[in-house]
C-alpha positions as a Markdown table, in Angstrom:
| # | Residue | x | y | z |
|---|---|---|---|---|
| 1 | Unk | -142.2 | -26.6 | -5.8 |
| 2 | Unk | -145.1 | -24.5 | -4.0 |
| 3 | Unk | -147.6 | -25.2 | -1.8 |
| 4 | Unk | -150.5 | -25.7 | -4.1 |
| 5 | Unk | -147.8 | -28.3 | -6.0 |
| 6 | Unk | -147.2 | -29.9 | -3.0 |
| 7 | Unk | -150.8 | -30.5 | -2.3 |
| 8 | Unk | -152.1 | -31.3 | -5.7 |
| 9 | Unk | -149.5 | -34.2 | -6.2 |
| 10 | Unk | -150.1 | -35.9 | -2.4 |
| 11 | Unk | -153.6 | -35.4 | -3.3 |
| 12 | Unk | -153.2 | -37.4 | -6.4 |
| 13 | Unk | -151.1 | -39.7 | -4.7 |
| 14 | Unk | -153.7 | -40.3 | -1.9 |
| 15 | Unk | -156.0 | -40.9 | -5.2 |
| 16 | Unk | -154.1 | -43.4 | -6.7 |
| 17 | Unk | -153.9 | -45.4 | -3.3 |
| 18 | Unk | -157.1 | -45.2 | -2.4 |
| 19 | Unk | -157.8 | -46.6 | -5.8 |
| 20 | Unk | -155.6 | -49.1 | -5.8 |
| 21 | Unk | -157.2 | -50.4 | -2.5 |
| 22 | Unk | -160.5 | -50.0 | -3.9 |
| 23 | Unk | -159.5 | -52.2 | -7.1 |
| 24 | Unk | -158.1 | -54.3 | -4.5 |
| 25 | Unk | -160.5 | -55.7 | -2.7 |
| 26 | Unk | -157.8 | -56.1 | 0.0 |
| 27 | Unk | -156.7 | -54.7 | 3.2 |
| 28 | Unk | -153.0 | -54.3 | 3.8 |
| 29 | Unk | -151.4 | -52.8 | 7.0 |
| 30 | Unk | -149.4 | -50.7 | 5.3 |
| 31 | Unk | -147.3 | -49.5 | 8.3 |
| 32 | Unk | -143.2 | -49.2 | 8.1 |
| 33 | Unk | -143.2 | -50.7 | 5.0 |
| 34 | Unk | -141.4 | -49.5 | 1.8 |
| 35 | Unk | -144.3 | -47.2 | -0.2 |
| 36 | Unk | -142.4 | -47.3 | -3.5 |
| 37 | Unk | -142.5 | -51.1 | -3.4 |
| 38 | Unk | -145.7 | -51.8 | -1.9 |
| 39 | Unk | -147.2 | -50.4 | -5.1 |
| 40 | Unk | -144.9 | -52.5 | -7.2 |
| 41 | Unk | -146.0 | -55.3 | -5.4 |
| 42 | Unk | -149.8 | -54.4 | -5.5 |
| 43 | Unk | -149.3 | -53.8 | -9.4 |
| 44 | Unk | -147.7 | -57.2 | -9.8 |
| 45 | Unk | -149.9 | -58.5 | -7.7 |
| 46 | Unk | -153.0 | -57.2 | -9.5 |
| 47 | Unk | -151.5 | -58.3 | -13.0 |
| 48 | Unk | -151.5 | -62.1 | -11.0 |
| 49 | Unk | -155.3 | -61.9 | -10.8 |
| 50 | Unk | -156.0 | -60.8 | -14.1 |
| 51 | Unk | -155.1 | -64.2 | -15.1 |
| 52 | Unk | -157.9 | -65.5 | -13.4 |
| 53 | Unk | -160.4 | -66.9 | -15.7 |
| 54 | Unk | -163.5 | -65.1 | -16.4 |
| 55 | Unk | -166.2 | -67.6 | -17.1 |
| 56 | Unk | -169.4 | -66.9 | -19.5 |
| 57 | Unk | -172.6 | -68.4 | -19.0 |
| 58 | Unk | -174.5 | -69.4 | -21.7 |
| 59 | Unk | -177.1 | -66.7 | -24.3 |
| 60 | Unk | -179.6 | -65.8 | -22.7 |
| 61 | Unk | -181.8 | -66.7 | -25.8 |
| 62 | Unk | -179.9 | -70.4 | -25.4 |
| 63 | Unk | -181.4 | -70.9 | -21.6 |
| 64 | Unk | -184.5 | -69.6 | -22.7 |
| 65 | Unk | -184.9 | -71.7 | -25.6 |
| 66 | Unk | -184.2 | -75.0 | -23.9 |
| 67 | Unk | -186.1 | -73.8 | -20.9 |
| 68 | Unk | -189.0 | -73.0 | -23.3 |
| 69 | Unk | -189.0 | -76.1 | -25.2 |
| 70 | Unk | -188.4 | -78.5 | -22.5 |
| 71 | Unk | -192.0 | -76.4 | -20.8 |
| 72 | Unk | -193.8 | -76.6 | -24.0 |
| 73 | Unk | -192.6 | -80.9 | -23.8 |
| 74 | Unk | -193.8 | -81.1 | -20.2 |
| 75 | Unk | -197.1 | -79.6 | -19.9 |
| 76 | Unk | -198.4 | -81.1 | -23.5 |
| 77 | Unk | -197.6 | -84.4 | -21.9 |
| 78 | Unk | -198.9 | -83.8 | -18.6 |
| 79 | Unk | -202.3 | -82.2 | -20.1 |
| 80 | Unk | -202.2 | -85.0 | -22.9 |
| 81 | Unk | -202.2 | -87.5 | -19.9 |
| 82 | Unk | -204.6 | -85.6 | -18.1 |
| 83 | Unk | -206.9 | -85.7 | -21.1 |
| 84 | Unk | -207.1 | -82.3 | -21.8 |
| 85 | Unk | -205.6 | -80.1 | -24.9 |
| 86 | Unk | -202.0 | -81.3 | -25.7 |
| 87 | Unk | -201.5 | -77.7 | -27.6 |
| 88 | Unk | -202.5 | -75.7 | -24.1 |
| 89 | Unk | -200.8 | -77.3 | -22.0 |
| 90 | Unk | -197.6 | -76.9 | -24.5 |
| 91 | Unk | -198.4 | -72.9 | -24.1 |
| 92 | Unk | -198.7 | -72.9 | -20.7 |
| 93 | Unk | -195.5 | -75.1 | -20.5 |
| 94 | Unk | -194.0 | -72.8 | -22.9 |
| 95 | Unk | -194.5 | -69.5 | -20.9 |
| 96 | Unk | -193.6 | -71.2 | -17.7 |
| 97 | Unk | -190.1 | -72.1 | -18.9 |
| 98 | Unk | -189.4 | -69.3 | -20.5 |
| 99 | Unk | -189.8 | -67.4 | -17.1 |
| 100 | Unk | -187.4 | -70.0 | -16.0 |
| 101 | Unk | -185.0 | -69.9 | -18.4 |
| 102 | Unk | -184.7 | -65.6 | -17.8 |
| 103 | Unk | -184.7 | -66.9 | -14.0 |
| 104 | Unk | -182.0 | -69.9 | -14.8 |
| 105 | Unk | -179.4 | -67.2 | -16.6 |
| 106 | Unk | -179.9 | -64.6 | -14.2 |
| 107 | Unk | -178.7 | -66.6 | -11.0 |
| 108 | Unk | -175.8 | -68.8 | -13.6 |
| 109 | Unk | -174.8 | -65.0 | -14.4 |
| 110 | Unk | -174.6 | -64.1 | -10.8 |
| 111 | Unk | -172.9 | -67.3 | -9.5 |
| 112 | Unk | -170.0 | -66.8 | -12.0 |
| 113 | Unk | -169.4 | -62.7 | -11.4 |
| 114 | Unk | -169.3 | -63.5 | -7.6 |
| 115 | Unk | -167.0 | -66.5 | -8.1 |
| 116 | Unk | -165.0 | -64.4 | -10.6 |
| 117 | Unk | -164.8 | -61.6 | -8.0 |
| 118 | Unk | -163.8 | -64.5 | -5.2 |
| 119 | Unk | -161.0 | -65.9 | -6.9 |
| 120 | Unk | -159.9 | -62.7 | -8.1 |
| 121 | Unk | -159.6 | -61.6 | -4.5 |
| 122 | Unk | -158.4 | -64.8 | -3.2 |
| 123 | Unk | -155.4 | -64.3 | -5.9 |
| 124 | Unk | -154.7 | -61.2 | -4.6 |
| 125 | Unk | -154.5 | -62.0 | -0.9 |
| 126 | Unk | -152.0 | -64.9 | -1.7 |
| 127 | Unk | -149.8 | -62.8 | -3.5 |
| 128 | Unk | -149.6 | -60.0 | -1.3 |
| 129 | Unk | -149.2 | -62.6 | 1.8 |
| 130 | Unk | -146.8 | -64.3 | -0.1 |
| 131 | Unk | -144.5 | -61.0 | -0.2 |
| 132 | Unk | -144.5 | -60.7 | 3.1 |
| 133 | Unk | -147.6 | -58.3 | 3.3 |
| 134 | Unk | -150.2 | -58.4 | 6.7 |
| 135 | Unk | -153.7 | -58.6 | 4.9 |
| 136 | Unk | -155.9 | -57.8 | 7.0 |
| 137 | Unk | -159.1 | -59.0 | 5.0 |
């Protein structure tokens, strides 16, 4: 092999550890251990946590919907008692929960990603602890 060989494949292999780290979302002191099976264990490792479970959140058009209609229920009884229009008070209702049923998905849809991410990290740390790894993280 030449230089430029050499170079080009400890770049690569700097590559794929770096993103394996990165996929990661760990930190392992990596110091005076075997390389070969550190990346067995990180593959194994990362197979673990694909098990975890990836939850959905309901449509977007289903929060609206129930967010609109429960709006359109609220203010055509709450202007309706108030003795004004029924039917005004079910479009303002309307709009209002429509804005909060966009809202209502958005954070649901965050909350699972970040939970997803959690477990999926926590999985990871176990594992590699578990083999006798320092995580650092």
């Amino acid at each position: 092999m030449n230089i430029n060989t050499k170079t080009l494949l400890l770049g690569a292999t700097l590559l794929l550890s770096v993103s394996t780290f990165a996929s990661a979302n760990i930190i392992v002191d990596t110091k005076g251990i075997d390389t070969q099976q550190y990346h067995a264990d990180m593959y194994e490792c990362e197979q673990l946590s694909s098990q975890v479970d990836h939850q959905d959140t309901d449509s977007l058009g289903r929060d609206i919907l129930r967010s609109t209609t429960k709006g359109a229920l609220i203010g055509a009884a709450g202007s309706a008692i108030g003795g004004g229009s029924g039917s005004k008070g079910a479009k303002v209702g309307a709009g209002l929960g429509l804005i909060g049923g966009a809202l209502k998905h958005g954070r649901e849809k965050r909350n699972a990603e970040a939970n997803f991410e959690n477990q999926t990290d926590e999985v990871m740390h176990n594992c590699m602890v578990g083999r006798g790894y320092t995580v650092l993280n």
